[in-house]
C-alpha positions in Angstrom: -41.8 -12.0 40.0 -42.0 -16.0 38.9 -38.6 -17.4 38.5 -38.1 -18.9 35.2 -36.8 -22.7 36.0 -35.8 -23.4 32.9 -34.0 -20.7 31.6 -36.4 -20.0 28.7 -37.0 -16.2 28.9 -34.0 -15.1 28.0 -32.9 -17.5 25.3 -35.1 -16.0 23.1 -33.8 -12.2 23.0 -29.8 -13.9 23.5 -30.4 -15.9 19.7 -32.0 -12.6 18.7 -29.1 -10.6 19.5 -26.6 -13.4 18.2 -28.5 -13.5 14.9 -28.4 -9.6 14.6 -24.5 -9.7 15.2 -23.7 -12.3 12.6 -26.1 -10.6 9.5 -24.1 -7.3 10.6 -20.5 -9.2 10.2 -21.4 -10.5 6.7 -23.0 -7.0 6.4 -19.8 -5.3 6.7 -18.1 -8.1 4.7 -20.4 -8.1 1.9 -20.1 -4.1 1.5 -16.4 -3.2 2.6 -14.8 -5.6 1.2 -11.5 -4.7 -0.5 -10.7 -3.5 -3.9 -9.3 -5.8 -6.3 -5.6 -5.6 -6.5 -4.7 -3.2 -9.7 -2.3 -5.0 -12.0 1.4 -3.7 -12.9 3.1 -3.6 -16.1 6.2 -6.0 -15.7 8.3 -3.8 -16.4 6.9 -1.0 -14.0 6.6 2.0 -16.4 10.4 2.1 -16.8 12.2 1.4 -20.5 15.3 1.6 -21.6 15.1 5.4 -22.9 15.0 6.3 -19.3 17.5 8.3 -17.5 20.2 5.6 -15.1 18.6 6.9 -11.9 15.0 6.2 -12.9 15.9 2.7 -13.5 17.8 2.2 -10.6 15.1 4.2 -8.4 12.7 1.1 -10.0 15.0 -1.2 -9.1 15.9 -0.2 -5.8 11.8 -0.3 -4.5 11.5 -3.7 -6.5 14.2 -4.9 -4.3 13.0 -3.1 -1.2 9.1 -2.6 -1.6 7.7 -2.5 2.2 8.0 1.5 2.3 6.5 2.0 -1.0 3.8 -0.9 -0.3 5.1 -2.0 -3.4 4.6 -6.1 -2.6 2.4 -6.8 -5.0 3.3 -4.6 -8.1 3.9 -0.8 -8.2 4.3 2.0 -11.6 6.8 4.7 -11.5 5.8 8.1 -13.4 8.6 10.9 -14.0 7.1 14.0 -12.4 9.9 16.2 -13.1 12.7 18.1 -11.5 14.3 15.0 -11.1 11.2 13.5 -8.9 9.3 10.0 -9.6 5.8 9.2 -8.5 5.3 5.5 -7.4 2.2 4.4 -7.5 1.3 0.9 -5.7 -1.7 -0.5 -5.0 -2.4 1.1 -1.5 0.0 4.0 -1.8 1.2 6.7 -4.6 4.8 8.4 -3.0 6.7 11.1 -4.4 10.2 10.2 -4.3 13.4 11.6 -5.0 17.4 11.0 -5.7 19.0 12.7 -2.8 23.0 11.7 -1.7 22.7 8.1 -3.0 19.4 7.3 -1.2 15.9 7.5 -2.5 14.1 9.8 -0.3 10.3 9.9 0.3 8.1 12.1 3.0 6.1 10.1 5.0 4.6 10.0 8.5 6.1 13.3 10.2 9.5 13.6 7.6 11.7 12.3 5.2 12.9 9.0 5.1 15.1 7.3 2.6 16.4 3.8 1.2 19.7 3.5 -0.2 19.8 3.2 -3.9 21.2 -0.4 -5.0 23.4 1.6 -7.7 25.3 4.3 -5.2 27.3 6.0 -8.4 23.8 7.2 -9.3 23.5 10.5 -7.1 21.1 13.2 -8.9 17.7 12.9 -10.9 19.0 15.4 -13.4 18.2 13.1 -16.3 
């Protein structure tokens, strides 16, 4: 077999291959790229007519947001039984009152954040 002297044969099937890489990254760029981030009402959900421990529970994951992946904005729903579901942008978590902690199940078992507003115990309201 001829030796190729300068190096020609296989520049042509190495751009080929290059080319074929880059069209698939702007490919993948093109079609996954993220959702817009979903805006939050200032307020998040929570008014005055709610019960203390529903606006502490707001206040506590605006002040600590990284379990809820809260950073950007997040909504809290009453779902009962003295319960709240926190929706964020990337994550909706049931949480709940429980010994002056607000207590969430995630990744294998319960966690929990302390409440900034301790004297606020029970979701009874």
């Amino acid at each position: 077999m001829p030796k190729d002297p300068d190096g020609i044969a296989w520049t042509g099937p190495t751009v080929v291959a290059l080319l074929l890489v880059v069209a698939g990254v702007v490919g993948i760029v093109v079609l996954v790229r993220p959702a817009p981030l979903r805006s939050f009402p200032p307020d998040h959900g929570v008014g005055p007519a709610d019960a203390d421990w529903v606006r502490c529970a707001a206040e506590t994951i605006e002040r600590h947001p990284e379990p809820f992946a809260a950073q950007p904005g997040f909504e809290v729903e009453r779902a009962g039984q003295g319960r709240l579901v926190v929706r964020s942008a990337l994550l909706t978590t049931e949480v709940q009152p429980v010994e002056g902690s607000l207590s969430y199940w995630r990744f294998r078992g319960w966690h929990a954040v302390p409440l900034d507003c301790p004297e606020v115990r029970r979701g009874d309201g």
